[in-house]
N, C-alpha and C positions, 0 to 999 in steps of 0.2 A: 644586518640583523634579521630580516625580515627572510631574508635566504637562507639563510641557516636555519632559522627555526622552521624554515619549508622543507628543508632538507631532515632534519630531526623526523620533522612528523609523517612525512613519505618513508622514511629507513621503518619509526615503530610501527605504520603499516603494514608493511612486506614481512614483519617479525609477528604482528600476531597475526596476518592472513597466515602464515606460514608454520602456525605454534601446532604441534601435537595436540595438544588442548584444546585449540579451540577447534580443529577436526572433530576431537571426540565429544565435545559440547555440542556438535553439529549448528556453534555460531555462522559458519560459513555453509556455502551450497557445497558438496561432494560428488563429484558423478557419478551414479551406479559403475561405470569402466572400473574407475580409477579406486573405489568401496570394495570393487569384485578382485582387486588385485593384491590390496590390501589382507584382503579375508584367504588366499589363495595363498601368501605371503611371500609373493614375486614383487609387492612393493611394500616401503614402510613408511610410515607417517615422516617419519625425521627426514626424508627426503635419500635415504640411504637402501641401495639395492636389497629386497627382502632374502631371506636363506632359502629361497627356493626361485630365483629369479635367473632367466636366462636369455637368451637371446639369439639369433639365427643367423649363421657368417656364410659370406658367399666370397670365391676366389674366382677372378678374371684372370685369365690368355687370351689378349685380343691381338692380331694382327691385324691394320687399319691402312687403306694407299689414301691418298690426297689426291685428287685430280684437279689441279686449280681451274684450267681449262675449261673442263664441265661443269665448275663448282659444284664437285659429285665427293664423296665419300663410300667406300666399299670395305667392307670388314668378312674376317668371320671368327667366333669366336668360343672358346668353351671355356663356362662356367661348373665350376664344384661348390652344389649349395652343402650347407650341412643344418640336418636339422635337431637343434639341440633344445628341441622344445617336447612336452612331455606329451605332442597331439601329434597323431597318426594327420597326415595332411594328403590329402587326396585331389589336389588342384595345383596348380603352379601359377601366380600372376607374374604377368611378365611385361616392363615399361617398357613401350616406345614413342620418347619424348615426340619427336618430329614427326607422330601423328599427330600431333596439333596445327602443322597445316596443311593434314588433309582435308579435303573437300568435305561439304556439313559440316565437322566436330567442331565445336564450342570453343571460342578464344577471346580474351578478355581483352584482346588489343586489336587495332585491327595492323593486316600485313599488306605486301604488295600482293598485287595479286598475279603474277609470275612465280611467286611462294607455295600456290596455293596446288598442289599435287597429292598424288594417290599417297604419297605417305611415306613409312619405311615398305621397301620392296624387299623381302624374303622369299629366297629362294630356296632356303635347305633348311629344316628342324629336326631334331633328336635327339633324345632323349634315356640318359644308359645307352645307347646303339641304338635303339628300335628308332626308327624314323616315324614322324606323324607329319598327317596330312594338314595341308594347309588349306583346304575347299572347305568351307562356310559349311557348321551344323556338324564338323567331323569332330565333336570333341573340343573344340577353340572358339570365343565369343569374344566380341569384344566392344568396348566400354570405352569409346574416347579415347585416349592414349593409353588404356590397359589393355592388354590382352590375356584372356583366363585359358589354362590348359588342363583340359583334364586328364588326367593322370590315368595309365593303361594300371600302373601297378602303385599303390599307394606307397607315401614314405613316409617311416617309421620313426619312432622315437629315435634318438638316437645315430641314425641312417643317413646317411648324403647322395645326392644324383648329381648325374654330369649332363649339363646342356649343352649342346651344341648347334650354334645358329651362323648359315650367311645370309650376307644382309648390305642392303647400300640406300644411300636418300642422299640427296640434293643439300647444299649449303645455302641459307635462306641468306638474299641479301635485307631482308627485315632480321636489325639487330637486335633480338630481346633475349640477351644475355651472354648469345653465342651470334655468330654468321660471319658473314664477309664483309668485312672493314673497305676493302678496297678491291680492284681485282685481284690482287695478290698478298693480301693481308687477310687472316681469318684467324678468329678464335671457336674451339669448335669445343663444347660443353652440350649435356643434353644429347648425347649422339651414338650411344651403345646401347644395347637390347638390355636391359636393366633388372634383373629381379627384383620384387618388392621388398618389401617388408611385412613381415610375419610375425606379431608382436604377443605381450602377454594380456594386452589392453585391448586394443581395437582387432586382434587376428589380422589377416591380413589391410593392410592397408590399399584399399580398393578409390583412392582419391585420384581424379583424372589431373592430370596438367594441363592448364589451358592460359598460361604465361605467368596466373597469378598468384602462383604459391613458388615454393622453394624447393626446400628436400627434407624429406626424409628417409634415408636410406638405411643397408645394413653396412655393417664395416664389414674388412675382409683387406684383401693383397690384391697387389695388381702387377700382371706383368705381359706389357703393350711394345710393339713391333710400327714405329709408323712409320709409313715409306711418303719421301714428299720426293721433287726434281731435286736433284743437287744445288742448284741457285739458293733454295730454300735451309730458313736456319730455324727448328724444331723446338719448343721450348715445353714442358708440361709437368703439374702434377709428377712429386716421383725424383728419382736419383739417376741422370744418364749412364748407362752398364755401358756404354762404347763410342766415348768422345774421341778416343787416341782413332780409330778407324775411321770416324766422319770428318774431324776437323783438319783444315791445313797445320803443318808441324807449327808456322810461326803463331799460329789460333790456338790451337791447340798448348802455345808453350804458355798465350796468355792466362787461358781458360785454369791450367792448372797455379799460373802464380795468384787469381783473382782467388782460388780457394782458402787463401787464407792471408790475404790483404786486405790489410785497413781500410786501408785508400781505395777509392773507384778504380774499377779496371777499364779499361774499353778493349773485350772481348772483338768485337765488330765492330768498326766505326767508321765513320761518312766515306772514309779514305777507301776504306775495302771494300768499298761496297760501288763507288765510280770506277773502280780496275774489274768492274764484272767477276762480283767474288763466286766462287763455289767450292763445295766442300768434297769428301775423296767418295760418298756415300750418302747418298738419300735413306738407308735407313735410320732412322734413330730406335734405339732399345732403352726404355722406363723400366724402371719398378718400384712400386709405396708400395709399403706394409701399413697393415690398419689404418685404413683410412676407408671412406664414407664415400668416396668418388670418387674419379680421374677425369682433367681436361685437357687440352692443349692448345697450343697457338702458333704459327706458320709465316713466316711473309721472306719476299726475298728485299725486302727493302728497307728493314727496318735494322737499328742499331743495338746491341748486345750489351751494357755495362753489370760489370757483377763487382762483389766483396764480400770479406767476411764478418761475419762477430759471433764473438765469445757470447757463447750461454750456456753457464752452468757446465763449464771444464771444456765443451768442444766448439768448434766454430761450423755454423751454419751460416750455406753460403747463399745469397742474395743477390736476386736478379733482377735486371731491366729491361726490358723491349719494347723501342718505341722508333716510332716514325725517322727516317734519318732527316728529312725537312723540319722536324721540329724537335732536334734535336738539343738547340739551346734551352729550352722552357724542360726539358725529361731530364739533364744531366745532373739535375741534383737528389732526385726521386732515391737511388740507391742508396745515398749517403743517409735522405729522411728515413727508409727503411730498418737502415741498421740502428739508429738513433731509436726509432719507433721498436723493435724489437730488443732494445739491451731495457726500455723502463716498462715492458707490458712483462719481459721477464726477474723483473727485480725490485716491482714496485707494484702495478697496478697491472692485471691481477696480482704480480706477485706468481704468477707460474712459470717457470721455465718453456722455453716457444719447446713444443714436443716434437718437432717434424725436422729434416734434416738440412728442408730448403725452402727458399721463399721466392717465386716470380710474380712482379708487377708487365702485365699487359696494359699498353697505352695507347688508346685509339682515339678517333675524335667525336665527340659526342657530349654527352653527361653524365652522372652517374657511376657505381661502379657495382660489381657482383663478384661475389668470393666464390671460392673453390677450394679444395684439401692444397695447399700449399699454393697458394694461386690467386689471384685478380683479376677480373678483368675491368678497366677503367675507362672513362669516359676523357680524361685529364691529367695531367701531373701533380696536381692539390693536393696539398699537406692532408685538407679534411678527408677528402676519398683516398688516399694513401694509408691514414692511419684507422680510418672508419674500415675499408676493409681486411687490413691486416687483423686485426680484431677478432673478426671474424672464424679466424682458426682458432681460438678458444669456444666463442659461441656461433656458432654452432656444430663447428668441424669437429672440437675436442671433446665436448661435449652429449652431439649429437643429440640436440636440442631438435624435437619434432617441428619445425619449419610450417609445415603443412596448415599446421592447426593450431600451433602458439607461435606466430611470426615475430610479436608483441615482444617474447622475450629477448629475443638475441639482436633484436631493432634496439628494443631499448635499451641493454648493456652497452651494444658498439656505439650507440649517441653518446649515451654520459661517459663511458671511458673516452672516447676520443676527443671530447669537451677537457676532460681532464689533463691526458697527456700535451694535450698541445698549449694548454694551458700553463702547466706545470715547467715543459720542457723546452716549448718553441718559443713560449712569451708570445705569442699571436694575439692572447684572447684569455680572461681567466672567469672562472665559475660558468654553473651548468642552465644554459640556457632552457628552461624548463616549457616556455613556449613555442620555442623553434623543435625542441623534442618531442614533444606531442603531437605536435604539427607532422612531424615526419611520421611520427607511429601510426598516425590514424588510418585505418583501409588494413591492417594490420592484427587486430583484435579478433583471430578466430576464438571460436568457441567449439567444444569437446560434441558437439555434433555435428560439425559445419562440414 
């Protein structure tokens, strides 16, 4: 009794912090941002995008090689921002995460120090065609893992530019969220030249990365080229455009009947993998539409299981990659998956999974960290399986500012996943309301942090 009625009075909480009313009664604090956006009518009190609200998309073509050897990464890539915002913008910011372990910049963990390098190496910028210099005080400054560009020719309401950048950095074997699992295992996130965000609230988003925040990104398309050895089996964010060219025919014939089987597949497994497998082609070709990010993940030693489920008329298909050593403890992850994705689509939220695939990455460690169709895991655990699958609602579908309310999409993916597993697995029921605060706490930005 005593929980429910705790739950009651947390739910009438969230309902009057969140009342039109009591905005306009100014019961609650407002922040000028968020008062200025209101009054501009790019937001609305009800929580519902205002008649004049917009937002800035940016498209990726990357082409990316894997060097396991070097544990190097080489790209180069062009973006088409578009600016659909009603400000003439005369700067361009532009991420790059893995200046975080360059030499001085600020990190809120510590790394090894063999990690600790000049940074992203860029060797070519441009911008529309016109090329810009990359020597200190030409126009480019930068800020931690931002870099500000100042614009030869400003872009306009309405108006889009094309960036184009190459570029290469080192795979940190300090795992904070991405790096080198083994020497032949990596999940690589955080690793493209990244434009900002350029909002109606805060303008651009000028927050450096220094391990301890998440994302805030814009959405847009992506469409990536990664070249690994052939030994190596490519998994990422996104829909493979040319498995029939990379995979062996007899992989290849499993790969298309996992597309829409029930049952576990074993795409790749332990067997294929002691006959020294490889595939016809180290390229792999991705591409996600709308979506917020791309990641991906590599190893020539790890095990493939997929399957499908139905949501909402099509079946989305579901992945696994994991160690082939620990292979017994990872075989059932796919099947949690799909379980996990037919009751967050028909129950709790109650939205249809919006994306067209789902991969679990399984490493050894703890913890786990989401991505636009993606995980990367610390374990096989029901908790970190279904706590980050989650996560594609908040804050992938969403696109819940990370940065600066981490609060939110922490505390939705605790109590839903408290829920589901509750509901569905019988592990464990009701929402541990101690163990979830516990997790939030370090979490609570605030609107000028």
């Amino acid at each position: 009794m005593m929980k429910a009625t705790s739950i009651t009075l947390l739910f009438l909480f969230f309902i009057a912090a969140l009342s039109p009313l009591s905005a306009q009664e100014t019961r609650f604090f407002v922040p000028r941002e968020i008062q200025q956006a209101y009054e501009n009518g790019t937001r609305s009190m009800d929580g519902k995008p205002g008649p004049n609200y917009w937002q800035n998309t940016v498209d990726y073509n990357i082409e990316v090689e894997v060097i396991p050897e070097e544990k190097k990464i080489a790209g180069t890539e062009t973006a088409v921002y578009y600016n659909n915002s009603p400000d003439v913008l005369d700067r361009l910011v532009l991420r790059l995460y893995h200046d975080a372990f360059r030499k001085a910049n600020p990190r809120a963990f510590r790394v090894q120090p063999d990690d600790i390098t000049e940074g992203v190496e860029i060797t070519r910028l441009a911008i529309n065609g016109e090329e810009y210099s990359l020597e200190p005080r030409q126009g480019i400054s930068k800020n931690g893992t931002n870099t500000t560009i100042r614009l030869k020719e400003s872009l306009q309401p309405g108006a889009q530019l094309t960036l184009e950048i190459d570029w290469a950095q080192y795979i940190p074997k300090t795992t904070v969220r991405t790096g080198a699992y083994d020497s032949t295992s990596f999940f690589i996130a955080y690793w493209y030249p990244q434009i900002a965000v350029y909002d109606d609230v805060f303008g651009w988003d000028n927050l450096a990365y220094d391990f301890s925040t998440e994302f805030y990104n814009n959405l847009g398309n992506y469409d990536v080229t990664i070249t690994a050895p052939k030994n190596f089996t490519v998994l990422s964010t996104g829909v493979l455009q040319n498995a029939k060219e990379i995979l062996p025919a007899e992989v290849f014939e499993r790969y298309q009947q996992a597309k829409n089987a029930v049952e576990t597949v074993s795409i790749i497994g332990p067997e294929d993998l002691k006959g020294g497998y490889e595939n016809q082609s180290g390229n792999w070709h991705y591409k996600a539409n709308e979506v917020s990010d791309f990641a991906f993940c590599l190893s020539d030693h790890y095990c493939w299981d997929a399957a499908a489920q139905e949501v909402d008329g099509r079946n989305v298909f579901i992945n696994s990659f994991y160690p082939a050593e620990n292979a017994e403890n990872c075989q059932q992850v796919t099947a949690n998956q799909q379980k996990t994705m037919k009751h967050f689509s028909e129950d709790v939220p109650g939205i249809p999974y919006p994306y067209p695939e789902f991969t679990t990455f399984i490493a050894e460690g703890g913890g786990g960290m989401e991505y636009p169709m993606m995980a990367n895991n610390g374990n096989p655990g029901l908790g970190v399986t279904v706590h980050e699958m989650f996560h594609t609602y908040f804050p992938m579908y969403v696109r819940v500012n990370e940065k600066r309310f981490a609060w939110m999409d922490e505390g939705w993916a605790n109590y839903v996943t408290d829920v589901v597993i509750g509901r569905y697995f019988h592990e464990k029921k009701g929402f541990d309301f101690g163990s979830a605060s516990t997790q939030v706490q370090g979490t609570m930005g605030t609107i000028s942090d």
